[in-house]
Each structure stands twice: as structure tokens, then as C-alpha cells.
PDB file of N, CA, C and O in Angstrom, chain B, residues numbered from 101:
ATOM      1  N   UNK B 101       0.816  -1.189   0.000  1.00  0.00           N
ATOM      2  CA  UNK B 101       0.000   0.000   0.000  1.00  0.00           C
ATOM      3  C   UNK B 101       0.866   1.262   0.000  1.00  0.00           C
ATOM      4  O   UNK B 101       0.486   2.133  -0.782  1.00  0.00           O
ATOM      5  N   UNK B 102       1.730   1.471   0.576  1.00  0.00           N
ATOM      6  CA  UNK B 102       2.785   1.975   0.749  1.00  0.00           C
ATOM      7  C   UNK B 102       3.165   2.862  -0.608  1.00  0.00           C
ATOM      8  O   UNK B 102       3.575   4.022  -0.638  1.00  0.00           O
ATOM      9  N   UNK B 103       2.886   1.903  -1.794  1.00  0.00           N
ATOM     10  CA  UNK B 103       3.505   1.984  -3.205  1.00  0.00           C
ATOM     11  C   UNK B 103       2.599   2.574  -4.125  1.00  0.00           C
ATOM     12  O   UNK B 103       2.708   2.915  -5.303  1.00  0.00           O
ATOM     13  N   UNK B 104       1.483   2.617  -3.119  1.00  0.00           N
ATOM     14  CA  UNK B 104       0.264   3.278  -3.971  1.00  0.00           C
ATOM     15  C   UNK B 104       0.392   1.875  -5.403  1.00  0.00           C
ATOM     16  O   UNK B 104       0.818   1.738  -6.550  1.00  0.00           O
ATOM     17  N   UNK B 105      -0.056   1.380  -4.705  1.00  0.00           N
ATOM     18  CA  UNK B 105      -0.461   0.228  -6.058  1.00  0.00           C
ATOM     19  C   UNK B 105      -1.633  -0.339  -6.474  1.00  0.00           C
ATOM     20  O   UNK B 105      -1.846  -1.274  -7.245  1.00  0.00           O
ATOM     21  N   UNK B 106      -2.554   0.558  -5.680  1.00  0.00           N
ATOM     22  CA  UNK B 106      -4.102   0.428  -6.117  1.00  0.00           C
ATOM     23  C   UNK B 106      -4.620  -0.301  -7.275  1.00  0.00           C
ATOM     24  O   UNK B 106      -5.366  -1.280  -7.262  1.00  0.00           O
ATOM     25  N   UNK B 107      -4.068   0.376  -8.383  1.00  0.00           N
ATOM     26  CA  UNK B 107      -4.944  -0.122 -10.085  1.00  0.00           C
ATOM     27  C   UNK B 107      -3.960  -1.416 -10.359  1.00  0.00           C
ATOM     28  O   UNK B 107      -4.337  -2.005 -11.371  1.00  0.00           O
ATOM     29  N   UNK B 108      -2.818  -2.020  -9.755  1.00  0.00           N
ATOM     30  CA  UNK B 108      -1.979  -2.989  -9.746  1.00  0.00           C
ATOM     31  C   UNK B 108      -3.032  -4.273  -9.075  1.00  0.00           C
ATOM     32  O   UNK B 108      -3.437  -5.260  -9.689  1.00  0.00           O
ATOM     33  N   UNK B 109      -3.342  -3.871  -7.491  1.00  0.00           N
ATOM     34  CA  UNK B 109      -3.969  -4.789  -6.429  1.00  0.00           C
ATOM     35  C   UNK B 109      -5.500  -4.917  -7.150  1.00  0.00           C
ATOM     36  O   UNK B 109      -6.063  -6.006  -7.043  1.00  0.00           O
ATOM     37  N   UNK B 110      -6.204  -3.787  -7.907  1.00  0.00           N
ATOM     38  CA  UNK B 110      -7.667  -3.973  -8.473  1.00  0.00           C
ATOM     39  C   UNK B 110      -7.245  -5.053  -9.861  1.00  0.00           C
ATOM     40  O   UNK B 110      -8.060  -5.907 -10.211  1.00  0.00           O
ATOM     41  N   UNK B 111      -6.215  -4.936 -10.413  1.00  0.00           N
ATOM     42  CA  UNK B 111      -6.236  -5.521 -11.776  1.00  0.00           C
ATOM     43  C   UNK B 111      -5.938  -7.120 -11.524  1.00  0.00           C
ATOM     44  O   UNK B 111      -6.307  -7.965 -12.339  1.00  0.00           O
ATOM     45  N   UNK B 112      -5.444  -7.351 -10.678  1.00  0.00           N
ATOM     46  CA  UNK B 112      -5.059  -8.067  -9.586  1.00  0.00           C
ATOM     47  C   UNK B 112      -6.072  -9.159  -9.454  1.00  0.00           C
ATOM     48  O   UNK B 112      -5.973 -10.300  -9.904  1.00  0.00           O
ATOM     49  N   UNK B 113      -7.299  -8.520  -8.607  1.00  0.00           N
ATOM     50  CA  UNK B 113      -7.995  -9.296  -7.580  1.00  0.00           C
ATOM     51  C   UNK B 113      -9.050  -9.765  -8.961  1.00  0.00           C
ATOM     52  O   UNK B 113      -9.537 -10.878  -9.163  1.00  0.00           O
ATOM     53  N   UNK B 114      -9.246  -8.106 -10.066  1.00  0.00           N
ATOM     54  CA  UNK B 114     -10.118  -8.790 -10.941  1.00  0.00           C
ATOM     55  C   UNK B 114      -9.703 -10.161 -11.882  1.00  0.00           C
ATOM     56  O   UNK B 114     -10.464 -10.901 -12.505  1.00  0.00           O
ATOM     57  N   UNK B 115      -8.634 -10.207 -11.789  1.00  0.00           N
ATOM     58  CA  UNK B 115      -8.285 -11.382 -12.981  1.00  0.00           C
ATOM     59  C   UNK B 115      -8.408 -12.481 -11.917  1.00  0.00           C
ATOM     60  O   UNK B 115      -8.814 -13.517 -12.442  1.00  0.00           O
ATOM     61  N   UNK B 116      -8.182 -12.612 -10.525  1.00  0.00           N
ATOM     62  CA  UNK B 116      -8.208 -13.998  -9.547  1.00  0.00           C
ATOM     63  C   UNK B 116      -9.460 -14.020  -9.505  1.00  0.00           C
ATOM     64  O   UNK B 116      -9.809 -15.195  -9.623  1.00  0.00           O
ATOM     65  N   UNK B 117     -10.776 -13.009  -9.345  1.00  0.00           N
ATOM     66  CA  UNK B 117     -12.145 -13.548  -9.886  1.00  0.00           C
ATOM     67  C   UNK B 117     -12.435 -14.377 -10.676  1.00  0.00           C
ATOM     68  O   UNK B 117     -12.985 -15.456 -10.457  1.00  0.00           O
ATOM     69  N   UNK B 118     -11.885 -13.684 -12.232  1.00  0.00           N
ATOM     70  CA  UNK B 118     -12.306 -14.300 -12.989  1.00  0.00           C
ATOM     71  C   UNK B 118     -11.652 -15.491 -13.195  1.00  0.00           C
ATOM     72  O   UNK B 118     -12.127 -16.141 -14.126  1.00  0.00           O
ATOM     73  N   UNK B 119     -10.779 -15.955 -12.667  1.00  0.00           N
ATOM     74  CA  UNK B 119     -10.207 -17.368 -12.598  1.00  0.00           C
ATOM     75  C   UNK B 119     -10.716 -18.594 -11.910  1.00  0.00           C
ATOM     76  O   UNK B 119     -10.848 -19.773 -12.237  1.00  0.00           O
ATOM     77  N   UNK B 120     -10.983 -17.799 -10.709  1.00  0.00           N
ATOM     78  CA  UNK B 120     -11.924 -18.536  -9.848  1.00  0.00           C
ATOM     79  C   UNK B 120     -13.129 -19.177 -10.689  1.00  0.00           C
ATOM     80  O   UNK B 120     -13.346 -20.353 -10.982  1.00  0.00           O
ATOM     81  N   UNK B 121     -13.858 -17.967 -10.985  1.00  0.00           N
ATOM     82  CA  UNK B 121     -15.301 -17.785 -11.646  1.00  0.00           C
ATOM     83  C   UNK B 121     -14.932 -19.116 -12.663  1.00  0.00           C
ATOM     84  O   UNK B 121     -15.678 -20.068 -12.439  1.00  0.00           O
ATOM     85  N   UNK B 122     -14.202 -19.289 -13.437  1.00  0.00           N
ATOM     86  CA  UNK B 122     -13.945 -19.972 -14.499  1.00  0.00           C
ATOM     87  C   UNK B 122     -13.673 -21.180 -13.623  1.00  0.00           C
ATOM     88  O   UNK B 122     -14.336 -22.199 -13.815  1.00  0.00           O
ATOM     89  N   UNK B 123     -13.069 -21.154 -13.006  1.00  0.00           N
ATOM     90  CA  UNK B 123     -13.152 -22.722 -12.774  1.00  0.00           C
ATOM     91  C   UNK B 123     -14.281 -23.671 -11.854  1.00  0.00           C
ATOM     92  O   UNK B 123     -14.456 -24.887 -11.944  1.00  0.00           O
ATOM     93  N   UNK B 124     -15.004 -22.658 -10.915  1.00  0.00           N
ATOM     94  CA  UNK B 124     -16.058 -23.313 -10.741  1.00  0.00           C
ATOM     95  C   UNK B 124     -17.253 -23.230 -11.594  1.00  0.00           C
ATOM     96  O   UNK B 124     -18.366 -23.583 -11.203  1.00  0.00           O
ATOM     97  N   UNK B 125     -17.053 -22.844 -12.548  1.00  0.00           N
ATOM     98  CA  UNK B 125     -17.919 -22.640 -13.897  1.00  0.00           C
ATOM     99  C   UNK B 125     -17.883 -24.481 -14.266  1.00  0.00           C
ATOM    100  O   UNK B 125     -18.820 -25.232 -14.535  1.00  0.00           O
ATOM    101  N   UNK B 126     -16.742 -24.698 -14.167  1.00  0.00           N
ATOM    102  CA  UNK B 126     -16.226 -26.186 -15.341  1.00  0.00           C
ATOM    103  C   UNK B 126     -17.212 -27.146 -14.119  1.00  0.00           C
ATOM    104  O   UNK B 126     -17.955 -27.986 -14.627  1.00  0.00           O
ATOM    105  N   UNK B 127     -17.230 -27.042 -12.639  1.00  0.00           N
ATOM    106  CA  UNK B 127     -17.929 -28.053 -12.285  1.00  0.00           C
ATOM    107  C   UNK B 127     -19.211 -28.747 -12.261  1.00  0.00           C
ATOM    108  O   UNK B 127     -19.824 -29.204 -11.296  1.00  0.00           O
ATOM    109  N   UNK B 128     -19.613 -28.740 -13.974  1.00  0.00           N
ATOM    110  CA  UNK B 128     -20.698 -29.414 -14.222  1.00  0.00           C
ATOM    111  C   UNK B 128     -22.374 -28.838 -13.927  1.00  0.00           C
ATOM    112  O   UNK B 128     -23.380 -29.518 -14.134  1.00  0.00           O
ATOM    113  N   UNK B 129     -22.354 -27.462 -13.414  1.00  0.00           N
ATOM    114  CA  UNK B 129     -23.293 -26.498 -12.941  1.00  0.00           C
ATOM    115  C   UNK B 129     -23.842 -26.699 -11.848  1.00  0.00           C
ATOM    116  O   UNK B 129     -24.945 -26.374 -11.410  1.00  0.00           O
ATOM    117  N   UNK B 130     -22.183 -27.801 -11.020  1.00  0.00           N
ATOM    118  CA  UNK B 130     -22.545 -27.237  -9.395  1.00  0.00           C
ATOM    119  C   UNK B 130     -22.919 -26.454  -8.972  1.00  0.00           C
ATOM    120  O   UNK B 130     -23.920 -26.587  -8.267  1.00  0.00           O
ATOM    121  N   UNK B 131     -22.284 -25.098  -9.176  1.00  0.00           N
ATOM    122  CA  UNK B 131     -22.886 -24.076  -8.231  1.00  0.00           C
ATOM    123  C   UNK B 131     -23.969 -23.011  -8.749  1.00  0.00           C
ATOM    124  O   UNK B 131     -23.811 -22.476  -9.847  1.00  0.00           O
ATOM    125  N   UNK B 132     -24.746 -22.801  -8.176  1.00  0.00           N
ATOM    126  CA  UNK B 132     -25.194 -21.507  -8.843  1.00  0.00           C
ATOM    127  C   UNK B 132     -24.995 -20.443  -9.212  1.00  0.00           C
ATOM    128  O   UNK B 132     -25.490 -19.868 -10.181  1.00  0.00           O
ATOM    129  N   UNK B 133     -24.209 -20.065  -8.429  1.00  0.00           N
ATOM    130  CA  UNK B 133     -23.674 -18.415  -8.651  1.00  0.00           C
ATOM    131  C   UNK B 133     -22.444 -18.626  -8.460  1.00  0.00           C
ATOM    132  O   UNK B 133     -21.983 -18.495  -7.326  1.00  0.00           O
ATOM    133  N   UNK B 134     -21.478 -19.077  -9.751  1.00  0.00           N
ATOM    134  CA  UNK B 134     -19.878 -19.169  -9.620  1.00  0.00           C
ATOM    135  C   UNK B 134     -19.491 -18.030  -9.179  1.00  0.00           C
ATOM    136  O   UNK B 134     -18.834 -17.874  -8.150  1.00  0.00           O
ATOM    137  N   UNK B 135     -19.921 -17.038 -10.028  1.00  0.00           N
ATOM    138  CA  UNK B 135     -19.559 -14.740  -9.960  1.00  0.00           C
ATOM    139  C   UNK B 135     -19.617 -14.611  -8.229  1.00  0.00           C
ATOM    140  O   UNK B 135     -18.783 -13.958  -7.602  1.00  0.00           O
ATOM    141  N   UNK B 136     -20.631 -15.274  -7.656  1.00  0.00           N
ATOM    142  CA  UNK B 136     -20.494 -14.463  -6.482  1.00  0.00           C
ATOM    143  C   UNK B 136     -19.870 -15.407  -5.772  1.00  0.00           C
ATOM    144  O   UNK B 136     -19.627 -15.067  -4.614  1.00  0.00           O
ATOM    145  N   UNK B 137     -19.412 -16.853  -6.188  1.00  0.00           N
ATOM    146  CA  UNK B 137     -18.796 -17.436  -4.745  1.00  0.00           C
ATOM    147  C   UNK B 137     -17.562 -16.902  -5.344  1.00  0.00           C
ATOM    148  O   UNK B 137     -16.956 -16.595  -4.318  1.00  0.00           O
ATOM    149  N   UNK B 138     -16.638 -16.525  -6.507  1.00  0.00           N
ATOM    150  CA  UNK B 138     -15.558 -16.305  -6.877  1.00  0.00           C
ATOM    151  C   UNK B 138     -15.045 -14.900  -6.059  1.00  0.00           C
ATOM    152  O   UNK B 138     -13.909 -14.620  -5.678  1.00  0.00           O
ATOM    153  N   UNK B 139     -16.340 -14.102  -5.930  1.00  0.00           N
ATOM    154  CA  UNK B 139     -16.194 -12.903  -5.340  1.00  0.00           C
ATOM    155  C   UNK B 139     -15.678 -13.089  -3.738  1.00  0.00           C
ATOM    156  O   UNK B 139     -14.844 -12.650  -2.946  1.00  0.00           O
ATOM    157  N   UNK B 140     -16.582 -13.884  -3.824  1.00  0.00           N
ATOM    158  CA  UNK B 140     -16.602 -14.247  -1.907  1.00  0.00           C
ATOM    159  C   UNK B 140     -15.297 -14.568  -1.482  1.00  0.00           C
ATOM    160  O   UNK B 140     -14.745 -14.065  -0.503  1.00  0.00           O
ATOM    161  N   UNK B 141     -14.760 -15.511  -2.319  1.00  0.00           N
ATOM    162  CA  UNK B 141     -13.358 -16.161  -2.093  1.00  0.00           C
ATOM    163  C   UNK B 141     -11.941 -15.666  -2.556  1.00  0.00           C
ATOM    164  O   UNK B 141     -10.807 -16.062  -2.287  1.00  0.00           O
ATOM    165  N   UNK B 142     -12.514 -14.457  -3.506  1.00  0.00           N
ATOM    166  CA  UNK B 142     -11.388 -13.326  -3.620  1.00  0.00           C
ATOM    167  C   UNK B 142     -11.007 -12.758  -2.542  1.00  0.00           C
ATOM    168  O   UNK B 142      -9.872 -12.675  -2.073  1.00  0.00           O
ATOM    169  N   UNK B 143     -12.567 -12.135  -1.930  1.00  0.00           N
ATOM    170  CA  UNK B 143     -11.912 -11.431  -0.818  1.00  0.00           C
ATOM    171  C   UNK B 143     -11.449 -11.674   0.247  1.00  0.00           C
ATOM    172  O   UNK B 143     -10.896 -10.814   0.933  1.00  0.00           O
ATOM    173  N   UNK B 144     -11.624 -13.252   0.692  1.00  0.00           N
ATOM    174  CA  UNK B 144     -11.155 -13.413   1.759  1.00  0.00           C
ATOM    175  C   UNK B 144      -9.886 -13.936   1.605  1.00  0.00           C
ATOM    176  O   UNK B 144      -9.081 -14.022   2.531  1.00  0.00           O
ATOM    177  N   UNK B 145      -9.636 -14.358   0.250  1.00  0.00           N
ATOM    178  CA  UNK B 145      -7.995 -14.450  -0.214  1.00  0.00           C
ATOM    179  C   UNK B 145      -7.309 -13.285   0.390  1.00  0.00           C
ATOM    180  O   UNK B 145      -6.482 -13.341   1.300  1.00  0.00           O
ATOM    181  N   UNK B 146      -7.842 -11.966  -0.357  1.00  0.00           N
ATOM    182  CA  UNK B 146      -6.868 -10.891  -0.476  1.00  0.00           C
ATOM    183  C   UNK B 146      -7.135  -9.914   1.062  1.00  0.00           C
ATOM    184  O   UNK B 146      -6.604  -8.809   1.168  1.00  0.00           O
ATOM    185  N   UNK B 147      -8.229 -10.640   2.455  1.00  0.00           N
ATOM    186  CA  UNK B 147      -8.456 -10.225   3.275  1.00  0.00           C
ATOM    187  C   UNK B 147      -7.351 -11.004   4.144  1.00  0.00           C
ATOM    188  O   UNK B 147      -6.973 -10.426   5.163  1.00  0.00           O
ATOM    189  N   UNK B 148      -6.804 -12.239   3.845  1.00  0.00           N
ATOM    190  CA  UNK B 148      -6.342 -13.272   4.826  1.00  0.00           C
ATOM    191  C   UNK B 148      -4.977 -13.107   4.128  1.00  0.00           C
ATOM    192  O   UNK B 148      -4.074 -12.942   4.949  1.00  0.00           O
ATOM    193  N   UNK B 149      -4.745 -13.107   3.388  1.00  0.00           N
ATOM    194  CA  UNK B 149      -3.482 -13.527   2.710  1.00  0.00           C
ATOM    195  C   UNK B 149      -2.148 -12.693   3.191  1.00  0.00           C
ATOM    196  O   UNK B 149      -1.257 -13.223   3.854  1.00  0.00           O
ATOM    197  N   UNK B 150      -2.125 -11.047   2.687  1.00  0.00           N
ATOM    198  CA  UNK B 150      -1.730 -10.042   3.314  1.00  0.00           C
ATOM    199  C   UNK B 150      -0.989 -10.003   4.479  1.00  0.00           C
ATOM    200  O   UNK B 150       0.224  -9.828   4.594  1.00  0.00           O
ATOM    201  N   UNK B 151      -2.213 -10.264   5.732  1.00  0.00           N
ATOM    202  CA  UNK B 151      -1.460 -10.454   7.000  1.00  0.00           C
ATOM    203  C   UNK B 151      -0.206 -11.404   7.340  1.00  0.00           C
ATOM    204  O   UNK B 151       0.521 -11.265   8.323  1.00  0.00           O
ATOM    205  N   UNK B 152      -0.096 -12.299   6.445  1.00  0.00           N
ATOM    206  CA  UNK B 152       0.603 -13.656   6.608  1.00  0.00           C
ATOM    207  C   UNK B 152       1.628 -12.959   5.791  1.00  0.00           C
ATOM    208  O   UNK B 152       2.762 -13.247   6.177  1.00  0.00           O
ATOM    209  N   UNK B 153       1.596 -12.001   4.626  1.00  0.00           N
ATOM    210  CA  UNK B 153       3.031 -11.832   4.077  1.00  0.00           C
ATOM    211  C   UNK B 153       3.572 -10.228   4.676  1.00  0.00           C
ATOM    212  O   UNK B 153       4.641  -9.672   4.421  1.00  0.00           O
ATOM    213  N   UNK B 154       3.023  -9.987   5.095  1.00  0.00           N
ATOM    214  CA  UNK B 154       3.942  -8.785   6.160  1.00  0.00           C
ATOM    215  C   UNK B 154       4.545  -9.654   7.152  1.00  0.00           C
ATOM    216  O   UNK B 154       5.676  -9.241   7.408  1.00  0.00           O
ATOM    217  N   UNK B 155       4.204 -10.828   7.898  1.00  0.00           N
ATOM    218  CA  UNK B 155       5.092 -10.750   9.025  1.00  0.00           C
ATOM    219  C   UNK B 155       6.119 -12.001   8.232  1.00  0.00           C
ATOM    220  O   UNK B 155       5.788 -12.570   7.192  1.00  0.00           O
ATOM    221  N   UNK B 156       6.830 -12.144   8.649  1.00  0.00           N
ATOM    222  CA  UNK B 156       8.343 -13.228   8.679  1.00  0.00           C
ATOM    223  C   UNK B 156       7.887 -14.686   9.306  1.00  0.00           C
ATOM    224  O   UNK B 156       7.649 -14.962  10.482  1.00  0.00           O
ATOM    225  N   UNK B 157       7.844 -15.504   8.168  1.00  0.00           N
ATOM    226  CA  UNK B 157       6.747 -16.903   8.998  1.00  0.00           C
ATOM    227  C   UNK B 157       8.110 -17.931   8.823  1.00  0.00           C
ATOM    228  O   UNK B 157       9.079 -17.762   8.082  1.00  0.00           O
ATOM    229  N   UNK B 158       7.881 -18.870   9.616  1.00  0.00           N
ATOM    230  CA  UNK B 158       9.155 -19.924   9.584  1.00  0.00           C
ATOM    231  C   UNK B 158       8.394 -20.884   8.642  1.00  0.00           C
ATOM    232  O   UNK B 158       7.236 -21.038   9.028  1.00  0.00           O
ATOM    233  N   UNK B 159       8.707 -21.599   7.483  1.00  0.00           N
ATOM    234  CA  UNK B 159       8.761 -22.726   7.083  1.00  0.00           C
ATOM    235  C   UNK B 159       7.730 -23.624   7.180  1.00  0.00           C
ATOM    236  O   UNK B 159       6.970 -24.088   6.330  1.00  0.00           O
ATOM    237  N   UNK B 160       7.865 -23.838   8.718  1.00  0.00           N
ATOM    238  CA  UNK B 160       6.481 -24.571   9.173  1.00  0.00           C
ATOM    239  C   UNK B 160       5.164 -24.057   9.529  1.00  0.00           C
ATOM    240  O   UNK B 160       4.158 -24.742   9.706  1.00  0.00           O
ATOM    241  N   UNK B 161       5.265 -22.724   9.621  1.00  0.00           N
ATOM    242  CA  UNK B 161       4.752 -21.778   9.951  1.00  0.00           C
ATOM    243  C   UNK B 161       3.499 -21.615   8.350  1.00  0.00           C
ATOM    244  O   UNK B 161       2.323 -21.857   8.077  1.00  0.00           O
ATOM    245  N   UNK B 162       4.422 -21.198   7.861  1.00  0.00           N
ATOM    246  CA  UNK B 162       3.627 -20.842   6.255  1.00  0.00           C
ATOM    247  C   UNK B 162       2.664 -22.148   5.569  1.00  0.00           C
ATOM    248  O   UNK B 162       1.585 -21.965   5.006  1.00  0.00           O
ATOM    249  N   UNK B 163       3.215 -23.253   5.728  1.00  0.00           N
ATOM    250  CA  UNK B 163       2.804 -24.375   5.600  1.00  0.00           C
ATOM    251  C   UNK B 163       1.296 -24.482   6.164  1.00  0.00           C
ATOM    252  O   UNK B 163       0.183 -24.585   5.646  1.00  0.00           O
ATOM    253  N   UNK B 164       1.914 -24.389   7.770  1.00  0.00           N
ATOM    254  CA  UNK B 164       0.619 -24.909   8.454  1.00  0.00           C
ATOM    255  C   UNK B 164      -0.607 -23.718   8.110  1.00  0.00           C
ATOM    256  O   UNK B 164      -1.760 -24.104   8.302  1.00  0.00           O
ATOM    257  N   UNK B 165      -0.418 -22.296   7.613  1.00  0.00           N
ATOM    258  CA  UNK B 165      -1.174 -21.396   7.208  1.00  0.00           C
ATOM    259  C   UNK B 165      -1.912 -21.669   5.800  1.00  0.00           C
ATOM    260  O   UNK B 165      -2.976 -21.219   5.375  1.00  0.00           O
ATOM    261  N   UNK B 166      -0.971 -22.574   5.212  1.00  0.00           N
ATOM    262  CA  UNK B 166      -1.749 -22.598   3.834  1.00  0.00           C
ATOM    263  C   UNK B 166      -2.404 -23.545   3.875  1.00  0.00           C
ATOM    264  O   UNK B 166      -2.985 -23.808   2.823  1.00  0.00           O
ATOM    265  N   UNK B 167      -2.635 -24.517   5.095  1.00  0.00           N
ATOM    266  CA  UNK B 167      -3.227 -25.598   5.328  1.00  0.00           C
ATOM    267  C   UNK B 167      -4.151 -25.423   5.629  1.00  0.00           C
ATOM    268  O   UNK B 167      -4.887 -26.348   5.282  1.00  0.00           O
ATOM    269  N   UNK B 168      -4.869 -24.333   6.388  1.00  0.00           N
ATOM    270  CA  UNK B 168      -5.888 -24.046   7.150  1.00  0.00           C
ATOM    271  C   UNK B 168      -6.533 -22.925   6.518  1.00  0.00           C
ATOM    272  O   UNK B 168      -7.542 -22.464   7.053  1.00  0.00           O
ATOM    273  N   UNK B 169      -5.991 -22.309   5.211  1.00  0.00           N
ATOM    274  CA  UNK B 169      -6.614 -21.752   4.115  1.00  0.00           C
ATOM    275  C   UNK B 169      -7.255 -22.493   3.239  1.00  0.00           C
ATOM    276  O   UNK B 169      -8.375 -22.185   2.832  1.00  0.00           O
ATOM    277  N   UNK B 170      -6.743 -23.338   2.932  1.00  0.00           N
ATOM    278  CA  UNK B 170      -7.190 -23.986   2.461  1.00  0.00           C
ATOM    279  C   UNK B 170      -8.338 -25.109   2.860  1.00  0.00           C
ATOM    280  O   UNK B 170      -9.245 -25.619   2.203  1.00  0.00           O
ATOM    281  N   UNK B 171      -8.059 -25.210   3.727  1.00  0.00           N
ATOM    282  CA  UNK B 171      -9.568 -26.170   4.463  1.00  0.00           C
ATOM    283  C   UNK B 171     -10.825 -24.860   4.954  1.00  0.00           C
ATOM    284  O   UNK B 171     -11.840 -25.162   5.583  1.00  0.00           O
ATOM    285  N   UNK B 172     -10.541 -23.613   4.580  1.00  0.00           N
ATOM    286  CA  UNK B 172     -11.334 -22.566   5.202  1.00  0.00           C
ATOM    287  C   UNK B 172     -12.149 -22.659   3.589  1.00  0.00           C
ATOM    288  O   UNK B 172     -13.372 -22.535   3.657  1.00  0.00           O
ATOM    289  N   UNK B 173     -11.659 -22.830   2.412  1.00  0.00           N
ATOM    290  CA  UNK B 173     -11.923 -22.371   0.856  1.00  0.00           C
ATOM    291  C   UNK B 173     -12.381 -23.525   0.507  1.00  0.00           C
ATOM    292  O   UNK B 173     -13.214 -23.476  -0.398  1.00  0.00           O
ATOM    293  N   UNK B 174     -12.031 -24.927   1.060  1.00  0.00           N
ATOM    294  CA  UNK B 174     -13.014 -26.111   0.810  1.00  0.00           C
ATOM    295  C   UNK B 174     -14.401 -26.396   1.393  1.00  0.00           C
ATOM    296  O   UNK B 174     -15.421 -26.789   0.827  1.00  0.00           O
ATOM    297  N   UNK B 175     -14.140 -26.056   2.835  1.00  0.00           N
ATOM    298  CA  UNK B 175     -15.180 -25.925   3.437  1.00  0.00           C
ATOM    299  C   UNK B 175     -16.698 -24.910   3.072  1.00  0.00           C
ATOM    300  O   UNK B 175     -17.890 -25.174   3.228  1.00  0.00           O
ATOM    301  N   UNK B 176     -16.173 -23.994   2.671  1.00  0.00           N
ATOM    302  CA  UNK B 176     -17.299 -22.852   2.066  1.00  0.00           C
ATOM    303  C   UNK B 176     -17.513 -23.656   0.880  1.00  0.00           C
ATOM    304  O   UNK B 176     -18.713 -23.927   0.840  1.00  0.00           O
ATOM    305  N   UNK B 177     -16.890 -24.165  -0.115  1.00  0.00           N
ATOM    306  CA  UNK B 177     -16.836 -24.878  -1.558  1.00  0.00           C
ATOM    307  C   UNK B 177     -17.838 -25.922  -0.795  1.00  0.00           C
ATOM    308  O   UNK B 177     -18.961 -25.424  -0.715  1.00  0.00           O
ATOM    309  N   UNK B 178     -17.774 -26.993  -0.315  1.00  0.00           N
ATOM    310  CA  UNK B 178     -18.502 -27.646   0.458  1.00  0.00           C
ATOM    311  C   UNK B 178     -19.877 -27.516   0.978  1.00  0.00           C
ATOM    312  O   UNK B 178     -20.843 -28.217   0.677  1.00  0.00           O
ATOM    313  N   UNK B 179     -19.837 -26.598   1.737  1.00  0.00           N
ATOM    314  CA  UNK B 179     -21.238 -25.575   2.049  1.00  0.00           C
ATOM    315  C   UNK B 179     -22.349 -25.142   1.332  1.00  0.00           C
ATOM    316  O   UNK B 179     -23.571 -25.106   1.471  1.00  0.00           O
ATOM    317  N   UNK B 180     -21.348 -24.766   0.371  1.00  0.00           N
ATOM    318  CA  UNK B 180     -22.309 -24.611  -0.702  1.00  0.00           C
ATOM    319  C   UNK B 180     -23.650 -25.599  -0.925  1.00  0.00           C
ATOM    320  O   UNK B 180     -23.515 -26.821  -0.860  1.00  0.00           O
ATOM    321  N   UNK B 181     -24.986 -24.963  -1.199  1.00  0.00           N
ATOM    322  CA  UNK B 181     -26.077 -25.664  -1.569  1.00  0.00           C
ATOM    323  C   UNK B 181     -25.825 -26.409  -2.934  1.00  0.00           C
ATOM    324  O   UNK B 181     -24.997 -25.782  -3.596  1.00  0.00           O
ATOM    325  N   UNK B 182     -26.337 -27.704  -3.653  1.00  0.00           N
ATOM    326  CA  UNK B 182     -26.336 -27.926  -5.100  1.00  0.00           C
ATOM    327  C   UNK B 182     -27.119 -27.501  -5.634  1.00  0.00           C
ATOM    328  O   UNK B 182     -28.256 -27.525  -5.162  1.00  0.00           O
ATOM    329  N   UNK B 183     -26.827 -26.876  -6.960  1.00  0.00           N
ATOM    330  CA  UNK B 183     -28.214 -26.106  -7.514  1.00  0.00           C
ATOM    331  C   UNK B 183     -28.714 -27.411  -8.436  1.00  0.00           C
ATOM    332  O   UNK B 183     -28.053 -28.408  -8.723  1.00  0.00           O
ATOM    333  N   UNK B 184     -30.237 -27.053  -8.850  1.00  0.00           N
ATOM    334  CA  UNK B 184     -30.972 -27.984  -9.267  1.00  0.00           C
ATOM    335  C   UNK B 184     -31.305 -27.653 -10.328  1.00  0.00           C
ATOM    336  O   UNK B 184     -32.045 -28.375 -10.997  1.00  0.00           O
TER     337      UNK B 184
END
């Protein structure tokens, strides 16, 4: 932030949407609203993520963080209702 990198971090988060969006698109019309769970899971990417790369994590440290991100992004994936 520091760097003023605003239109960098927006150009950013929009293309990890639409990546997202695209790939729960491919799961067969699991979900209903890929756009908004892609949204959902942007932001808590770019809400959670951040904190973990400002501070200095050991090894095991980073690991066990991406472990429990990841069971946070399955679990909502999970949650999810099936649409009909």
C-alpha cells in the first residue's frame, strides 16, 4: 500500500475472480452463482493472505497457514447448496 499500487492490487484481484469464476464454472453447474462465490473467495484471499506476508513466517509456519486456508476455501466450496 505503501507503493500506492491500487490499479496494480484492483487488476489483480479482478483477474483472480475471474479465474476462480472460471473454474467453478467447469464443475458441471454445481454451483449456482460461480460470480459471487468467486467474489466471496477473492476477498477473503486478499483479506487473509496479506497479514501472513507482512510478518516473517518460519517454514512450518507458512505451511501450516496454507493448510488451514485452504480447508477454510473447501469448506465454504462444500457448504455450498447444489443447484438444481
Amino acid at each position: 500500500m505503501e507503493l500506492d499500487a491500487r490499479a496494480l492490487i484492483e487488476a489483480a484481484t479482478r483477474r483472480s475472480a475471474s479465474a476462480i469464476e472460471a473454474m467453478l464454472s467447469t464443475e458441471d453447474g454445481r454451483f449456482a452463482d460461480p460470480g459471487l462465490l468467486a467474489q466471496t473467495l477473492t476477498a477473503a484471499l486478499y483479506g487473509t493472505v496479506p497479514p501472513f506476508c507482512h510478518r516473517v513466517l518460519s517454514a512450518a509456519d507458512a505451511h501450516e497457514a496454507e493448510k488451514q486456508l485452504t480447508i477454510m476455501f473447501r469448506s465454504y466450496l462444500v457448504a455450498q447448496p447444489r443447484q438444481d
